[in-house]
ROLUM-167335 format. One line per field, with one value per residue (C-alpha): residue number from 0; x, y, z. Coordinates in Angstrom, 3 decimals. Example, Ala and Ser with C-alpha at 12.3 -4.5 7.8 and 13.67 -1.06 7.14 Angstrom:
REM ROLUM-167335
i <- 0; 1
c1 <- 12.300; 13.670
c2 <- -4.500; -1.060
c3 <- 7.800; 7.140
END
This chain:
REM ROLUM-167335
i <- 0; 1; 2; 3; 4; 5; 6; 7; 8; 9; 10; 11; 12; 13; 14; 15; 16; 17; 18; 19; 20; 21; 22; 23; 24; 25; 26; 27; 28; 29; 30; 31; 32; 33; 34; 35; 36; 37; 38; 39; 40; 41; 42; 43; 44; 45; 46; 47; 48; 49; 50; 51; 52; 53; 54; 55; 56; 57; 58; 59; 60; 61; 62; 63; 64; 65; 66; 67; 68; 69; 70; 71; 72; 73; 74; 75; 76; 77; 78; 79; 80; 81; 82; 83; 84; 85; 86; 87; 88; 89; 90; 91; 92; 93; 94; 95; 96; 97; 98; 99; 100; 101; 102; 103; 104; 105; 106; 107; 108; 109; 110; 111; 112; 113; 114; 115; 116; 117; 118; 119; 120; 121; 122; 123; 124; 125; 126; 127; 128; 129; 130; 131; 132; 133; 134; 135; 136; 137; 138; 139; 140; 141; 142; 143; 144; 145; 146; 147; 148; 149; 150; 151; 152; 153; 154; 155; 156; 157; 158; 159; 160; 161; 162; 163; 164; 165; 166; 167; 168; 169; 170; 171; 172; 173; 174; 175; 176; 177; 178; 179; 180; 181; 182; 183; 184; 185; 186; 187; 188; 189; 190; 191; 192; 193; 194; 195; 196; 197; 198; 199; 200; 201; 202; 203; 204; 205; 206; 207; 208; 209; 210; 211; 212; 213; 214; 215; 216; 217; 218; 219; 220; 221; 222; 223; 224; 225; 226; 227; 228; 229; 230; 231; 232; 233; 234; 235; 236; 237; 238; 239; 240; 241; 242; 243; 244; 245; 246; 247; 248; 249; 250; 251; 252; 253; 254; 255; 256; 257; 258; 259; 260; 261; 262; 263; 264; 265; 266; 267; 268; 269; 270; 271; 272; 273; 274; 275; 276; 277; 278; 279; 280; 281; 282; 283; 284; 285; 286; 287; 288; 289; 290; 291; 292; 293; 294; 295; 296; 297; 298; 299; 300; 301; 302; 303; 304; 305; 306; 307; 308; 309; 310; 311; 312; 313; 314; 315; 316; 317; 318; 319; 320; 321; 322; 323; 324; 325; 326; 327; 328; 329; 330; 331; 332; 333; 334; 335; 336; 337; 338; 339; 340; 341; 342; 343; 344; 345; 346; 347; 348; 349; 350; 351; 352; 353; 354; 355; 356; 357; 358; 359; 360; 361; 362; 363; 364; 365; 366; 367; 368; 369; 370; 371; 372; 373; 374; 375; 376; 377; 378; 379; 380; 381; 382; 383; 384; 385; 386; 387; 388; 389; 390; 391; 392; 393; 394; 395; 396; 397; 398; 399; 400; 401; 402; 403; 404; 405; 406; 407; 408; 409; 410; 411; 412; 413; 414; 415; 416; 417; 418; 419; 420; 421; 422; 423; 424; 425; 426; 427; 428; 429; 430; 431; 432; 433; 434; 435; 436; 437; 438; 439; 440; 441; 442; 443; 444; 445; 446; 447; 448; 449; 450; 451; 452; 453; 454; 455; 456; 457; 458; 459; 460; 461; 462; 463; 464; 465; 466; 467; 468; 469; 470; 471; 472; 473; 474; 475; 476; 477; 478; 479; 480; 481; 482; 483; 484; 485; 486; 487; 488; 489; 490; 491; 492; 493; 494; 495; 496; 497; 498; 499; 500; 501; 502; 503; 504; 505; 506; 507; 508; 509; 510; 511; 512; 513; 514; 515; 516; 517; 518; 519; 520; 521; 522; 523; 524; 525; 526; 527; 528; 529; 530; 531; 532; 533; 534; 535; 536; 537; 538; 539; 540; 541; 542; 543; 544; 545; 546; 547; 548; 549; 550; 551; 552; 553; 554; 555; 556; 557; 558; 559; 560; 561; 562; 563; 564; 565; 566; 567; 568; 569
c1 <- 14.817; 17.447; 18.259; 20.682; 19.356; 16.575; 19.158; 20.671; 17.257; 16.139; 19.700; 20.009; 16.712; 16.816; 20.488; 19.531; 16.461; 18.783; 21.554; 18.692; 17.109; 20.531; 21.068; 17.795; 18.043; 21.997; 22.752; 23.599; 24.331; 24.832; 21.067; 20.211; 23.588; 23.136; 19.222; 17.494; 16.749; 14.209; 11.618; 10.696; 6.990; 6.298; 5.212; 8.182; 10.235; 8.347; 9.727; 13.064; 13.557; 12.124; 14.511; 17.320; 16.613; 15.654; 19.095; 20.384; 20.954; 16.718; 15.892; 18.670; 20.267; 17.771; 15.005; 18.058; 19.146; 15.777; 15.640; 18.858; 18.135; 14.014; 12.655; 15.855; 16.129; 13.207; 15.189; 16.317; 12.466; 11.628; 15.130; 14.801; 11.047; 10.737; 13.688; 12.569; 8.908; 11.432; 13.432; 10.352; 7.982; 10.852; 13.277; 13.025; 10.622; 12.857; 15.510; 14.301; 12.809; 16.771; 17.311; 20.954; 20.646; 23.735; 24.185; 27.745; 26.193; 23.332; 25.767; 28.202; 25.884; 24.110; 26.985; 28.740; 31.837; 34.180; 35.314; 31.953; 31.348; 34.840; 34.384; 30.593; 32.067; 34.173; 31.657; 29.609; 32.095; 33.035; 29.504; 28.820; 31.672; 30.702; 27.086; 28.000; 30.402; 27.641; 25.893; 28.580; 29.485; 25.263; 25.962; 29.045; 26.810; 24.108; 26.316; 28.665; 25.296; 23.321; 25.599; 28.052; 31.102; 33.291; 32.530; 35.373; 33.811; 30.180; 31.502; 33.465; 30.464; 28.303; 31.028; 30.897; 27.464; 26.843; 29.996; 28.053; 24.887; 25.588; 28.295; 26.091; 23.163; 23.692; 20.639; 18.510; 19.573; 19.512; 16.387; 14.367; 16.434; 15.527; 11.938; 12.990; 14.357; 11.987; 9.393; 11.825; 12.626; 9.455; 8.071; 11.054; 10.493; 6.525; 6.202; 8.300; 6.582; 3.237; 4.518; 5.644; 2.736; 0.659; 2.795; 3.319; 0.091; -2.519; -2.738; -1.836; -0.972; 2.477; 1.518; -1.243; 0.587; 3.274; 0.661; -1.392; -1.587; 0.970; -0.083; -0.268; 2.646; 4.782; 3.687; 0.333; 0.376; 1.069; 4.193; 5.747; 4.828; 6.582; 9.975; 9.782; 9.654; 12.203; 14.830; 14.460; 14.887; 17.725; 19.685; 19.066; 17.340; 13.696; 12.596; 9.563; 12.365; 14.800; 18.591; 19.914; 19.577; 17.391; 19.631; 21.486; 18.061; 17.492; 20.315; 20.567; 17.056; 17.737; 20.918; 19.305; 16.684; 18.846; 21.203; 18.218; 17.545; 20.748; 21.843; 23.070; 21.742; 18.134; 17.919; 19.372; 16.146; 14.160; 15.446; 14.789; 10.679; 9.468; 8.727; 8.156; 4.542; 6.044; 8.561; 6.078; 3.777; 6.813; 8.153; 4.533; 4.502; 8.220; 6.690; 3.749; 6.342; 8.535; 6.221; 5.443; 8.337; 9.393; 5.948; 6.786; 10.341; 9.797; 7.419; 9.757; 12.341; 10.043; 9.299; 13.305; 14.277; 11.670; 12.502; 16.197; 15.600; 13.092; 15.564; 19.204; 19.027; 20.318; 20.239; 22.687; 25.443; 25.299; 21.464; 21.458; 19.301; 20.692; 20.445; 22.526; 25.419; 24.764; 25.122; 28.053; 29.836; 29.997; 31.364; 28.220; 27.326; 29.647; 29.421; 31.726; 31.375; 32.964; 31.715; 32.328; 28.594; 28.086; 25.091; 24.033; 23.739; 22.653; 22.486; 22.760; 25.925; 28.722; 31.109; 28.687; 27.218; 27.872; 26.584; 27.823; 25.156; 26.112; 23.100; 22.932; 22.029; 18.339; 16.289; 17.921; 18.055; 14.390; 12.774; 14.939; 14.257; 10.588; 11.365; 9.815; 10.285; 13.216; 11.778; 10.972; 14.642; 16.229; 13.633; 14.640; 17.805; 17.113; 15.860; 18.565; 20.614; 18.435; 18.204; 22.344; 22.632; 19.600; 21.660; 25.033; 24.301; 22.365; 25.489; 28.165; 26.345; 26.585; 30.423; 30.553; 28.413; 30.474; 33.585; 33.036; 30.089; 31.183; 34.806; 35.408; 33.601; 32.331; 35.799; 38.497; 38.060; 35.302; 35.946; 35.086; 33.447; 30.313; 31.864; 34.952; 32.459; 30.978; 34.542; 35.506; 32.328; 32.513; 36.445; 35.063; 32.560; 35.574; 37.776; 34.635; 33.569; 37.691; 37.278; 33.432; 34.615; 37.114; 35.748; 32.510; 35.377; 36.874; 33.808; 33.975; 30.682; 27.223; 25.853; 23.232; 25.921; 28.167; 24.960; 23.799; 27.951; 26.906; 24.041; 25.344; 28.175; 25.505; 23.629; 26.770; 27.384; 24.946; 21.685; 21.936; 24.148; 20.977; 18.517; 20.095; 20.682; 16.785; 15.403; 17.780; 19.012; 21.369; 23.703; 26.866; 30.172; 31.779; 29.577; 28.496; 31.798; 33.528; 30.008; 30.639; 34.043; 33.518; 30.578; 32.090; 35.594; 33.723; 31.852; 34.226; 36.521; 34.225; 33.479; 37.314; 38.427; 35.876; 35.347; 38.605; 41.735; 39.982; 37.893; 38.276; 37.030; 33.712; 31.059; 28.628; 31.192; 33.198; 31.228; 30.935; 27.691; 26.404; 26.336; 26.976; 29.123; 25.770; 24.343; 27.112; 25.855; 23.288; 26.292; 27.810; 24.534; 24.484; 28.065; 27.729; 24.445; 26.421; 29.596; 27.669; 25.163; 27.980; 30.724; 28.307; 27.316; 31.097; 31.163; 29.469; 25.803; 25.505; 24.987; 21.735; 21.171; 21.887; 19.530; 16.525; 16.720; 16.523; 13.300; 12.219; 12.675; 10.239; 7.728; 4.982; 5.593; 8.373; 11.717; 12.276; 15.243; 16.518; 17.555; 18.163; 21.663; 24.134; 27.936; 31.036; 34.117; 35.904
c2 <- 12.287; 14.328; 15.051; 12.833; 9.676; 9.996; 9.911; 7.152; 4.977; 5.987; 5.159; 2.164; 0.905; 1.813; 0.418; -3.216; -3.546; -2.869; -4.849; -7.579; -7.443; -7.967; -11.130; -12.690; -11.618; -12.616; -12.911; -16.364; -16.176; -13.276; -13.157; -12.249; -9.905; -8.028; -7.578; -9.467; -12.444; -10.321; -11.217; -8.337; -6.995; -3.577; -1.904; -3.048; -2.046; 1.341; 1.793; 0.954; 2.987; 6.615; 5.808; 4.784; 7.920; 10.429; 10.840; 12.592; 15.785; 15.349; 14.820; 16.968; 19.454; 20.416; 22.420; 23.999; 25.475; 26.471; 28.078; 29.935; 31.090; 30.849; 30.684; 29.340; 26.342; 24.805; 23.495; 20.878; 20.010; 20.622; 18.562; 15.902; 14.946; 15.608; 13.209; 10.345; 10.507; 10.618; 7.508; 5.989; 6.605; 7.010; 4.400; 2.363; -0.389; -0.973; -1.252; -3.820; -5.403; -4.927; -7.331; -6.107; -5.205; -2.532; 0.581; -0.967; -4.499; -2.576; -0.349; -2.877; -5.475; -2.848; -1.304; -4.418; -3.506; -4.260; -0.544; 1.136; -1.144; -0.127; 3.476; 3.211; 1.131; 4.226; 6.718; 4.455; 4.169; 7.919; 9.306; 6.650; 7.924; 11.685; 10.673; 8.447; 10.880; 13.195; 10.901; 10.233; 13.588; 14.113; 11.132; 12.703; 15.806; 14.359; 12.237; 15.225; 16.677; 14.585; 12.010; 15.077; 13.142; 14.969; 14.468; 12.687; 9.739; 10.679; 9.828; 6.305; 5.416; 5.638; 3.631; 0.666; 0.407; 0.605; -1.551; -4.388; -4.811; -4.151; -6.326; -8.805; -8.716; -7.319; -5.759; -8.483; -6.994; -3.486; -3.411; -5.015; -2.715; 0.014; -0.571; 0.197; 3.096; 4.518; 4.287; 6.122; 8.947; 9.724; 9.777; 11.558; 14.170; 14.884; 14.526; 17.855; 19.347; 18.836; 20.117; 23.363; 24.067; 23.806; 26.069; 28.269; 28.862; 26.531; 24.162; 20.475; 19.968; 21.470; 21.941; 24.492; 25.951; 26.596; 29.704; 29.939; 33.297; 32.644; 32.872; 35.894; 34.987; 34.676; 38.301; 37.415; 37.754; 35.583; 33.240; 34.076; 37.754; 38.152; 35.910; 38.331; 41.230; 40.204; 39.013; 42.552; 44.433; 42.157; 42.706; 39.343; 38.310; 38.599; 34.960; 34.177; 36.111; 34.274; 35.433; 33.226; 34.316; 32.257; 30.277; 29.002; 27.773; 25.979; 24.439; 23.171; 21.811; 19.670; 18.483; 17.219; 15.715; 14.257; 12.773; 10.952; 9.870; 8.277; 6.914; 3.513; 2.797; 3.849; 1.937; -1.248; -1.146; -1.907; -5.263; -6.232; -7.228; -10.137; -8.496; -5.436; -5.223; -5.062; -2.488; -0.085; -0.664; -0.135; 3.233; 4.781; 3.632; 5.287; 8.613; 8.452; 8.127; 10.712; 13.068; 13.023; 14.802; 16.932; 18.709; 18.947; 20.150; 23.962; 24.858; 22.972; 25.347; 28.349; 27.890; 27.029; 30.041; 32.478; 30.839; 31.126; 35.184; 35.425; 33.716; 35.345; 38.255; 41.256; 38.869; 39.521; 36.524; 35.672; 35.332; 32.647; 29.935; 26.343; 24.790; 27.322; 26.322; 23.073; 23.206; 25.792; 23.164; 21.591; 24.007; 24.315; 27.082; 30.396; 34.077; 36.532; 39.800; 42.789; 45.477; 44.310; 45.146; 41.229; 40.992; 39.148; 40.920; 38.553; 40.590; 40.269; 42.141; 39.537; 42.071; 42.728; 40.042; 38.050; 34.834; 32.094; 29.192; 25.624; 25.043; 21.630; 21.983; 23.496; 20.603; 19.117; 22.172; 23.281; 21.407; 22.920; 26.203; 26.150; 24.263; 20.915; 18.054; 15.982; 12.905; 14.529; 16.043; 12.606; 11.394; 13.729; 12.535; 8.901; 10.036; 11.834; 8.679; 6.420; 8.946; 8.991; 5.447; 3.867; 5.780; 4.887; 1.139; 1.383; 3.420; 0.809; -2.010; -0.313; 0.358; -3.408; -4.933; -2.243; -3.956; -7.361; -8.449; -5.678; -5.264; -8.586; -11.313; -9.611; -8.258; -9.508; -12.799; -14.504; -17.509; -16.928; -18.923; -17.022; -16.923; -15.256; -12.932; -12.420; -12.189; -9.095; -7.790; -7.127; -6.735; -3.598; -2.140; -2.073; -0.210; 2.103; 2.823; 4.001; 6.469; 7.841; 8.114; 10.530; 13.259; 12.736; 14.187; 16.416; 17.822; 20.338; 21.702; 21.098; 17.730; 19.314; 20.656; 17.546; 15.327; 17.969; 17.556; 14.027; 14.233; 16.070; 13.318; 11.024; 13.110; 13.815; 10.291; 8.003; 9.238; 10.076; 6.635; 5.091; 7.151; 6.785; 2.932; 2.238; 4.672; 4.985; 1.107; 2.586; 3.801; 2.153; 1.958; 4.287; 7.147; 5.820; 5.893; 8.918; 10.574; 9.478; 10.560; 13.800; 14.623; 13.312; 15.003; 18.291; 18.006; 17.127; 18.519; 21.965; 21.073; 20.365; 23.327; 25.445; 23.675; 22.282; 24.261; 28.053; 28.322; 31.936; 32.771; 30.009; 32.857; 33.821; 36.192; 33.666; 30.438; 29.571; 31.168; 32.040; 28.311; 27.001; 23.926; 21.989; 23.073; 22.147; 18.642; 19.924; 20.786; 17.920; 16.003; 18.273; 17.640; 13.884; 13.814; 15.895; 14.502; 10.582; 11.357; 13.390; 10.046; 7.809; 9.006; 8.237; 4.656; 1.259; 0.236; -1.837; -5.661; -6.462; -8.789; -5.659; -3.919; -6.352; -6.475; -2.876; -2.998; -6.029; -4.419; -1.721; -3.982; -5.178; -7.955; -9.762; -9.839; -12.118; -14.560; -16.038; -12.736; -10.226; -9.440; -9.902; -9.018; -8.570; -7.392; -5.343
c3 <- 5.369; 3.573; 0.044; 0.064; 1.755; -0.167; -3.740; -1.931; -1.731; -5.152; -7.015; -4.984; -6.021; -9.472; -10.025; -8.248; -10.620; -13.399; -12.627; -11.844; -14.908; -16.838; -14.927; -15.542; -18.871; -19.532; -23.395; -24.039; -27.985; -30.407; -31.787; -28.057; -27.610; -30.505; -31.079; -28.153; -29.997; -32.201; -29.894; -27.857; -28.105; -29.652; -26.692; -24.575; -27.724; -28.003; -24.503; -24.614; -27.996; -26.177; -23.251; -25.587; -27.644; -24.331; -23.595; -20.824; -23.041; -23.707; -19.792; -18.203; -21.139; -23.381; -21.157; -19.544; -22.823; -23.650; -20.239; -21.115; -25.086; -25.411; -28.085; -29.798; -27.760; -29.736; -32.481; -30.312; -30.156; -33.976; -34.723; -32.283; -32.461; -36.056; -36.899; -34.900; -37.479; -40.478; -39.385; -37.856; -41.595; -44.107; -43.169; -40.171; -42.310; -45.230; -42.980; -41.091; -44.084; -45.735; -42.697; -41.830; -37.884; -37.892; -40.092; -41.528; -42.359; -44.131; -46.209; -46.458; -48.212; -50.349; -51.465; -51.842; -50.394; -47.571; -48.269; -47.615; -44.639; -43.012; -43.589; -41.915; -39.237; -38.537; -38.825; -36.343; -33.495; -34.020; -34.045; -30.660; -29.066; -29.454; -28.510; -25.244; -24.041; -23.388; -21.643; -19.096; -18.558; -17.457; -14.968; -13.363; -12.778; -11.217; -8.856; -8.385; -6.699; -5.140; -3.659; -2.824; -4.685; -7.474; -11.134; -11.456; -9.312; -10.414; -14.254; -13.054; -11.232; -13.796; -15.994; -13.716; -13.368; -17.695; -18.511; -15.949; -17.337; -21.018; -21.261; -19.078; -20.678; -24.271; -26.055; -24.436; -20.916; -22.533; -23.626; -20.881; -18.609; -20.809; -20.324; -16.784; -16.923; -19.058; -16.066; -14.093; -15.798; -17.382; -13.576; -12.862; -15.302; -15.034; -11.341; -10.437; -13.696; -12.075; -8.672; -10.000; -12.511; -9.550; -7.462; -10.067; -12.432; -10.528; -13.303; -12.974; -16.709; -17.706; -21.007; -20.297; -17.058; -19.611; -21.179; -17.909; -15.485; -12.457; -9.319; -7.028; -5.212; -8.352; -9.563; -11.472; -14.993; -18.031; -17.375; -20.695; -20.261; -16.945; -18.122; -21.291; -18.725; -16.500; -19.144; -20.968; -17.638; -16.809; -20.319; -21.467; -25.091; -24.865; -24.197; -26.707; -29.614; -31.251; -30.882; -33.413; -37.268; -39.355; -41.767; -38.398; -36.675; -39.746; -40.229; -36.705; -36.839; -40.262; -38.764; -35.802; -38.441; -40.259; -37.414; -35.846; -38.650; -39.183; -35.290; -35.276; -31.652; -32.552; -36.123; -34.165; -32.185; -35.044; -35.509; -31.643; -32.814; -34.539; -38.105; -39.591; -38.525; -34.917; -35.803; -37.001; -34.032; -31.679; -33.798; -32.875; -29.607; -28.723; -30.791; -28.372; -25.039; -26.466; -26.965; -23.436; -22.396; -25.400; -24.589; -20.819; -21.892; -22.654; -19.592; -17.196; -18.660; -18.829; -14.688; -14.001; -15.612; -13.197; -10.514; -10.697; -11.859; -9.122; -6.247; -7.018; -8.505; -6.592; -3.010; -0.313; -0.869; 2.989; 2.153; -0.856; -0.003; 0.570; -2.824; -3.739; -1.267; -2.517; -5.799; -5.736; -4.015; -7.442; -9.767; -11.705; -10.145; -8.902; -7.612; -8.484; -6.407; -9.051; -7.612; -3.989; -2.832; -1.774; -3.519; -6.772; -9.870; -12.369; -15.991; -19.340; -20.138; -19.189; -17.936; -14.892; -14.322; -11.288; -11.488; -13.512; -14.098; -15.888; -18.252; -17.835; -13.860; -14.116; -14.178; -11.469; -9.614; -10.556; -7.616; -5.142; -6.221; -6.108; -2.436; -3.369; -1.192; -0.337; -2.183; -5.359; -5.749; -5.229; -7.593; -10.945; -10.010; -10.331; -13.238; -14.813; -14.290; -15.796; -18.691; -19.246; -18.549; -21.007; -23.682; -23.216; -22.920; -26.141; -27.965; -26.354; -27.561; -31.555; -30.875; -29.684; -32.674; -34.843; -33.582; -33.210; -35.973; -38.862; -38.274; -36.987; -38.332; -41.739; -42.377; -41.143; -39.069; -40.812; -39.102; -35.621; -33.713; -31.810; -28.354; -29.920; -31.409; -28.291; -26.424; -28.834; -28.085; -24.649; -24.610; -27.167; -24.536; -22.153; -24.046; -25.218; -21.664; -20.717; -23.496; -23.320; -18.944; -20.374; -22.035; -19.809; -17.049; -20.164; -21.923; -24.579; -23.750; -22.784; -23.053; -25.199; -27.415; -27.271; -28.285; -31.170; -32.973; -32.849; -34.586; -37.636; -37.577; -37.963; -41.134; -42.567; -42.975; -42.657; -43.628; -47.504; -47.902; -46.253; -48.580; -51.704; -50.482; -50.237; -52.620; -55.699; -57.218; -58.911; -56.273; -56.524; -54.172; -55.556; -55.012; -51.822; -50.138; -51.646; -50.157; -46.933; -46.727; -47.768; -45.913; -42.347; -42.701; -44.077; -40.619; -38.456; -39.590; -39.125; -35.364; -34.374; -35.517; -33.856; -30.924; -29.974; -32.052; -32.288; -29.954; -29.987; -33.586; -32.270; -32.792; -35.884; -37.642; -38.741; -39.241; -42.448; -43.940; -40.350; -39.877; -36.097; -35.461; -34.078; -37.683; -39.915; -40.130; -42.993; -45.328; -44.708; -45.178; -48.750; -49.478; -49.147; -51.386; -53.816; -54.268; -53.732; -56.922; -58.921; -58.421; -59.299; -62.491; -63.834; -62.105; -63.543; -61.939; -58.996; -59.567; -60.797; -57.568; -55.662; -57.835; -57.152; -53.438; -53.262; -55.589; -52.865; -49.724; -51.003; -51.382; -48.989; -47.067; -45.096; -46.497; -49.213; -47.391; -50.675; -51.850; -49.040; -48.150; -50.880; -50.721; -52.783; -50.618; -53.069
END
C-alpha cells in the first residue's frame, strides 16, 4: 500500500480509539472535568504526563533543530528534561499537598488575593495560548504531508478532532486518551530510530548507533566524524561545536528550566492521583517515559541530517528522489536554481545556497530519506499527531479551568451552579481552539521556537511566585503580584518586539546582553524574584493562617483539610 493509505489507516485508527476513549470516559461533574476525579493510577498518570509534556515541538521540532545547529540544539534537552526533575523533586509534592489543582487557585489562595489570582489567570491563558499554538501549527504540517491537504485544512482538522474529545471528556477523557497516545508516539518515534541505526551504523540501539562507525555504504567512519566533515566542507557550523555564545546557551537552558517548571498543564497532572504518594510515583514514572525519547532525540537528528547532506547536495533537480517532490509540494521544502546549472547546491553561505529546508519537517521526512517502508512513514506520522494533539488537549483544558473555575466561579460568579461551571468551560475551549487554529496557520516560527517563548512566559511568571509561595512564609501580595507583572511584561514584552515588530534587528548584536528571545525568560524569571523580594520588604506579612499552611504543606504527610486553602479577595 501507499504512503498515504497507509496514513489513512494509522490516523483513522488512532483518532477512533481516541474519540472512543473520551466517550467511555465522558466527564460527568467538575472533579472528573478538571482533574479526572483524582483517581487515576500513577503509572497511567506517568503516561499521560510524558505525552502531555512530549509535545509536538519534543517529537517533531526539537531533533530537527538539533539536526540543523548541533551541538546547540541540546539545550532544548538540558532545559526540557532537567526542568521536568525540578518540578517533579522541588515542587510538584507541595503542590499537590497545597491542594489547589490550577496555578491561579494556588497563587490566589496563598497570596490571598483576587488580584494575584487574576493576574496568574492571565499569565495562564497567555502562556497556554503561546504553547498550544505550536502544537497546532505541528498538526497542520503533518496533515499538509501525508494526507496531501494544505495546512490550512491540516490545522482545522486537527481543531475538530481536539475541541471533540476535550470538551467531551475533560481531563478524565484527556488523560486516559493520553495514555493512548503516548503508546503511539513513543512507537512512532523509536521504531524508525531503530530502522535507520540499523541501516546506518549496524546497531539496533539509537543511543549507541548515535557514536557507532557507519556502514560502508554510508562512507565508513564515525557518524559524528563524517557529519563534522561534511558540514565543514559544506560551509556550515561544525556539528559537535557550538555556534551560539555561552551566556545565550545558558540562558536558554534555565528558561526552559524554569518554564517547565512553571506550566500550568503539567502541574494540573499532579492532582489527577489519589495522594501525594501517587504523585511522586507517577512524576518518576513520566521521567522514566520521557527519557526514552529525549535520548533517541539527538541520533535521530544526527542520521536525518546525513541523510539529507548525503541525498541533495549537488543532484541534478530532474533527479531528486520522490520524497522530495512530495514534500516540496508543501512549502516546507524549495529549490532555488541561482546559478542556473539545475543542480542542488546546498551550502552554508545563504547567498548560494539553493535549498531551503523547514526545520520542523526532518523527522517526518527522515524515513523517507533512508527509503524505509510505506508503513513506518505513515506510522511517525500517527505519531506526530498524537504528539500535537495529547498537548493541546492538556493546554485547552488549563485555559478552560483558567476560565471557568478561577475566573469564573472564584472571582466573579461565585454562585454557579456546576453545570454552569462546566457550560463556561467548554464554551472556553471553543473560543481557545478558534484562536490556537490561527496562528497554528500564522506561525511566527518554528514550533520549537514558538514552544521555547512559552516557556520563558511561564518562568517569568509563574515559577518564582510558586517558589517563594512554598518556600518563603513571608511572601505577601504585594510582592507577589508586582513580581509577576514585571517579570511577564519584561518578557513579553522582549519577544514581541523581536519577533513580531523588528524582526530585522532579531540577531545577537542587538539582544540585550547577547540574550535570545527563547532565553529572555531567565531575566524575566530574575526580574520577578527581584522586584517580588524587594516589594515585599516595604509591605505588612501575610496572615498568620497563610503563614501556617505554608509551614504545613512542607510537612510529611497528607494535607491537613482543616487548614489548607485560605483566601481573602482583596
Amino acid at each position: 500500500m501507499s504512503v498515504q493509505i497507509w496514513t489513512f489507516v494509522f490516523v483513522i485508527l488512532s483518532f477512533g480509539l481516541y474519540i472512543g476513549i473520551a466517550i467511555w470516559s465522558r466527564a460527568g461533574s467538575t472533579s472528573d472535568f478538571y482533574v479526572a476525579g483524582g483517581g487515576v493510577p500513577p503509572l497511567a498518570n506517568g503516561m499521560a504526563t510524558a505525552a502531555d509534556w512530549m509535545s509536538a515541538a519534543s517529537f517533531i521540532s526539537m531533533a530537527g533543530i538539533i539536526s540543523f545547529i548541533g551541538r546547540d540544539g541540546t539545550f532544548y534537552l538540558m532545559g526540557w528534561t532537567g526542568g521536568y526533575v525540578l518540578l517533579a523533586l522541588l515542587l510538584a509534592p507541595y503542590l499537590r499537598k497545597f491542594g489547589k489543582f490550577t496555578v491561579p487557585d494556588f497563587i490566589g489562595d496563598r497570596y490571598y488575593s483576587k488580584t494575584a489570582r487574576l493576574i496568574a489567570v492571565f499569565c495562564a491563558i497567555s502562556v497556554s495560548f503561546v504553547y498550544v499554538c505550536g502544537q497546532m501549527q505541528g498538526a497542520g504540517i503533518v496533515f499538509s504531508r501525508f494526507l496531501e491537504v494544505d495546512i490550512t485544512t491540516g490545522v482545522i482538522i486537527g481543531m475538530t478532532i481536539v475541541f471533540f474529545y476535550a470538551v467531551l471528556g475533560g481531563m478524565k477523557g484527556i488523560t486516559y486518551t493520553q495514555v493512548a497516545q503516548y503508546c503511539v508516539l513513543i512507537f512512532a518515534f523509536m521504531v524508525p530510530a531503530i530502522f535507520i541505526s540499523i541501516l546506518m551504523t549496524g546497531n539496533p540501539v539509537p543511543q549507541l548507533g548515535f557514536g557507532s562507525e557507519l556502514t560502508p555504504e554510508f562512507g565508513g567512519g564515525y557518524l559524528l566524524d563524517r557529519l563534522d566533515g561534511m558540514s565543514e566542507e559544506l560551509g556550515f557550523g561544525v556539528y559537535t561545536e557550538g555556534q551560539r555564545s555561552t551566556q545565550d546557551v545558558f540562558f536558554i537552558t534555565a528558561a526552559l528550566m524554569f518554564g517547565t517548571a512553571g506550566l500550568p498543564h503539567v502541574i494540573i497532572r499532579f492532582f489527577t492521583v489519589p495522594n501525594v504518594r501517587d504523585a511522586r510515583r507517577s512524576a518518576g514514572f513520566a521521567l522514566i517515559f520521557i527519557a526514552i525519547l529525549y535520548t533517541t532525540a539527538p541520533a535521530v537528528a544526527a542520521f536525518a541530517r546525513t541523510n539529507l547532506i548525503n541525498t541533495v547536495d549537488n543532484i541534478e533537480y530532474t533527479e531528486v528522489p520522490e520524497w522530495f517532490t512530495t514534500w516540496e509540494a508543501t512549502n516546507l521544502i524549495s529549490f532555488t536554481d541561482k546559478n542556473g546549472d539545475g543542480r542542488i547546491q546546498y551550502v552554508g553561505d545563504p547567498e548560494v545556497n539553493e535549498l531551503d529546508v523547514n526545520r520542523d519537517i526532518m523527522v517526518l521526512a527522515n524515513p523517507e530519506i533512508a527509503g524505509l517502508p510505506a508503513w513506518v512513514i505513515a506510522l511517525v506520522a500517527a505519531g506526530g499527531l498524537a504528539a500535537a494533539l495529547s498537548t493541546a488537549a492538556g493546554l485547552l483544558l488549563v485555559i478552560s479551568t483558567a476560565v471557568s473555575h478561577d475566573l469564573m466561579k472564584r472571582s466573579f460568579m461565585p454562585d454557579i451552579s456546576e453545570q454552569q461551571e462546566l457550560r463556561y468551560a467548554r464554551m472556553a475551549i471553543f473560543v481557545a481552539v478558534l484562536i490556537a487554529g490561527y496562528f497554528g496557520i500564522n506561525p511566527p516560527a518554528y514550533v520549537a521556537q514558538v514552544v521555547a517563548f512559552a516557556f520563558g512566559l511561564a518562568a517569568a511568571s509563574f515559577f518564582p511566585a510558586i517558589v517563594l509561595g512554598i518556600f518563603n512564609k513571608r511572601m505577601n501580595k504585594e510582592g507577589a503580584i508586582a513580581g509577576m507583572i514585571a517579570g511577564f511584561s519584561f518578557t513579553a514584552l522582549y519577544i514581541i518586539y523581536f519577533r513580531f515588530i523588528n524582526p530585522a534587528a532579531d540577531n545577537a548584536e542587538n539582544w540585550l546582553f547577547g540574550i535570545s528571545p527563547e532565553g529572555i525568560g531567565t531575566m524575566g524569571t530574575l526580574i520577578n524574584l527581584m522586584v517580588a523580594l524587594t516589594v515585599a520588604r516595604f509591605a505588612d506579612d501575610p496572615p498568620e493562617a497563610v503563614q501556617n499552611i505554608v509551614e504545613d504543606i512542607r510537612l510529611p504527610g497528607e494535607p491537613d483539610k482543616t487548614t489548607s486553602g485560605t483566601e481573602n479577595p482583596a
